[in-house]
Each structure stands twice: as C-alpha cells, then as structure tokens.
C-alpha positions in Angstrom: -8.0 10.4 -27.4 -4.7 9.8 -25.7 -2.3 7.4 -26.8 -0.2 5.6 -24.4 2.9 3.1 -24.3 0.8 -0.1 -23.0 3.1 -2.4 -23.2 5.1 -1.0 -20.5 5.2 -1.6 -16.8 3.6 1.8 -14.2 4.2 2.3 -10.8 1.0 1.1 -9.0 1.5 2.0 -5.3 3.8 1.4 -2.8 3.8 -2.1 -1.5 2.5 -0.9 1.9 0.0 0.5 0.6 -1.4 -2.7 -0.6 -2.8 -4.9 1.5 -5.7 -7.5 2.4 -8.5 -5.2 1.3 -10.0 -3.6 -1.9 -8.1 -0.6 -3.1 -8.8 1.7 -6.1 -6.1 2.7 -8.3 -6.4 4.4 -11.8 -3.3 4.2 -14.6 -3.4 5.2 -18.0 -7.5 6.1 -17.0 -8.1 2.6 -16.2 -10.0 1.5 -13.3 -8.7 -0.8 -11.1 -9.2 -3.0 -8.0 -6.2 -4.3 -6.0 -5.7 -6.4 -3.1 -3.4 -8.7 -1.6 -3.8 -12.3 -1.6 -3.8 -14.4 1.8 -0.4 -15.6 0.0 0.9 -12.3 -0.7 0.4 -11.7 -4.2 -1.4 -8.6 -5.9 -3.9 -8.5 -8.0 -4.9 -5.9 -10.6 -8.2 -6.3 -12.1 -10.4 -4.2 -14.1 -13.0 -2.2 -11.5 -16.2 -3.2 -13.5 -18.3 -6.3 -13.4 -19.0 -7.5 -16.6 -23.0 -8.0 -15.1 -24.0 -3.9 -14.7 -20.9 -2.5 -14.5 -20.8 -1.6 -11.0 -17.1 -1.1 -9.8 -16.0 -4.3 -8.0 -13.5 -1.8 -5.8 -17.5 -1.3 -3.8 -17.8 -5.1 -3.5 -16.4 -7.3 -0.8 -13.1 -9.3 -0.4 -14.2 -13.5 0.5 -10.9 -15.0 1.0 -9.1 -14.2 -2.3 -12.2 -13.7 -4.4 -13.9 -10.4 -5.0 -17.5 -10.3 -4.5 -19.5 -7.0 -6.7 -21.7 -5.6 -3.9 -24.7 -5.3 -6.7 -25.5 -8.7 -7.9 -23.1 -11.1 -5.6 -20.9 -12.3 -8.5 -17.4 -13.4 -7.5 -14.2 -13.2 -8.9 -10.6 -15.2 -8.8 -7.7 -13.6 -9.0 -7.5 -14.3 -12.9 -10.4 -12.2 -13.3 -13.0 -15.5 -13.9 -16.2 -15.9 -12.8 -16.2 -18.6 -10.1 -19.6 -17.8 -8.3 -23.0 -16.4 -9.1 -26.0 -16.4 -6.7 -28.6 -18.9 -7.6 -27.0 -20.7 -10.7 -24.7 -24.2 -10.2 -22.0 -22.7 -12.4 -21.4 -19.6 -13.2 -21.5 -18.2 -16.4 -18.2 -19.0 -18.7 -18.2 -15.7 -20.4 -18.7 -14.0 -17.2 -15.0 -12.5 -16.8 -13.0 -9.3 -16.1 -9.8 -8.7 -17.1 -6.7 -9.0 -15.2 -3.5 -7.3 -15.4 0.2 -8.5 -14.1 1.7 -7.1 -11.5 5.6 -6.9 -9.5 7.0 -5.8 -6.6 10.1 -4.1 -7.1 12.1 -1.9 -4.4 9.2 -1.2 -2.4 6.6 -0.7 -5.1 3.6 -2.8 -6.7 4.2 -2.0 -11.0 1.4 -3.4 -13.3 1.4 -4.2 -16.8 -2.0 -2.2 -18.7 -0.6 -4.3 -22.0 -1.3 -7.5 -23.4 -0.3 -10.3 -20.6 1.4 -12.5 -23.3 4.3 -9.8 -23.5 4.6 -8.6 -19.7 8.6 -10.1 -19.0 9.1 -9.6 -15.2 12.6 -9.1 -15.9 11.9 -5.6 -17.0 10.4 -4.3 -13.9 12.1 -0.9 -13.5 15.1 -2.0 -11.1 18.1 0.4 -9.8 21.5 -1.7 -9.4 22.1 0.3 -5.6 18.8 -0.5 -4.7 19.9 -3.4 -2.0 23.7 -2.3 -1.7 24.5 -1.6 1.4 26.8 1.4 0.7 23.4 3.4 -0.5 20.9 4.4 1.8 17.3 4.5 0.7 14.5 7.0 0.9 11.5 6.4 -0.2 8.3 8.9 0.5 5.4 10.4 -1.0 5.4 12.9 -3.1 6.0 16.7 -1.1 3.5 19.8 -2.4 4.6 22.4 -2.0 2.2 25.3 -1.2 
C-alpha cells in the first residue's frame, strides 16, 4: 500500500475545466465527482453512492444536487442524503464524503485529509502571481513524442 501526505492540499484541475456539470477526477487513487455550483463554488465528493456503489460521476446534476443514475438518491453539496425515491426522508446515514476545495491562480486544489485541519490560507500561492510586472502562462502539460 502507498502512503501519502493527506493532510495536504493537490492540484485538482484548472478552474476552466470545472464547470456546471459532473467531472471525474482521481488524487491520491481517490474517486471523485466535481462540479460547479450555480453560485460558483466546487464541490469534491467521493464518486460512490453509499446505496450500491455506483459512481455518482454517471448520475445527473439537479440544480446543485447530484442524483446516482442507479437508484435516484441525491446528494448536497456536503455529501448528505437529501432525497430518496419513494421514502418522506431520506435515510440519515445515507452520506458520502466530501472534501474542501480552493481556487488559487487559476486552479481548483482539494484537501484528501481530515476537513477539520484543511486552513485555506495554505493553498499553494506564488507572491508574482497577480503582479503586474510578471506575465503568466499557464497550459497543459506538453508530451513530448
């Protein structure tokens, strides 16, 4: 098994890349769904639903919820429960988990640690970044063949 620094923030994606739709996104072999809220904010969550473990990235996004395409569940943005076909409430322990996330020069970075200890102010962040006597690049990755 390998052993990782969790407690540390990753770059997730470029912020562009983000938007109001599921995406798939693996870090540190974790799973994950993103989106953008209708408010601009991204979510992380794990890609499985707690019900049969189908990935929640094959769902549907309804509004700022994500729906798993297998049994209809629904999820916040804090990884809750908030709907289930047929039932009043939905189930309490119903839940997947949900990871912090930043924008920084252009790019999304998540937290894969525990939530408690993810301080914002950490966010990888270079002091030229919005000085105007720097000019900035940013790109994807070139291969080289």
């Amino acid at each position: 098994m390998t052993a990782y620094a969790y407690d540390a923030w990753y770059p997730l994606a470029w912020s562009r890349h983000i938007g109001h739709s599921l995406a798939t996104r693996r870090v540190l072999e974790q799973d994950l769904v993103v989106y953008r809220t209708q408010g601009g904010l991204v979510v992380a969550l794990e890609d499985v639903c707690p019900h049969r473990l189908a990935p929640l990235s094959l769902g549907t996004l309804k509004d700022d919820t994500v729906e798993c395409g297998y049994h209809g569940l629904r999820f916040d943005c804090s990884g809750q429960c908030v709907e289930a076909p047929g039932m009043l409430r939905p189930p309490t322990g119903a839940a997947v988990r949900s990871y912090p996330t930043e924008e920084s020069m252009g790019m999304v970075w998540v937290w894969m640690g525990d939530p408690a200890r993810a301080d914002r102010s950490q966010v990888f962040r270079l002091p030229a970044y919005d000085d105007p006597n720097y000019s900035v690049v940013e790109g994807d990755a070139l291969r080289v063949q």
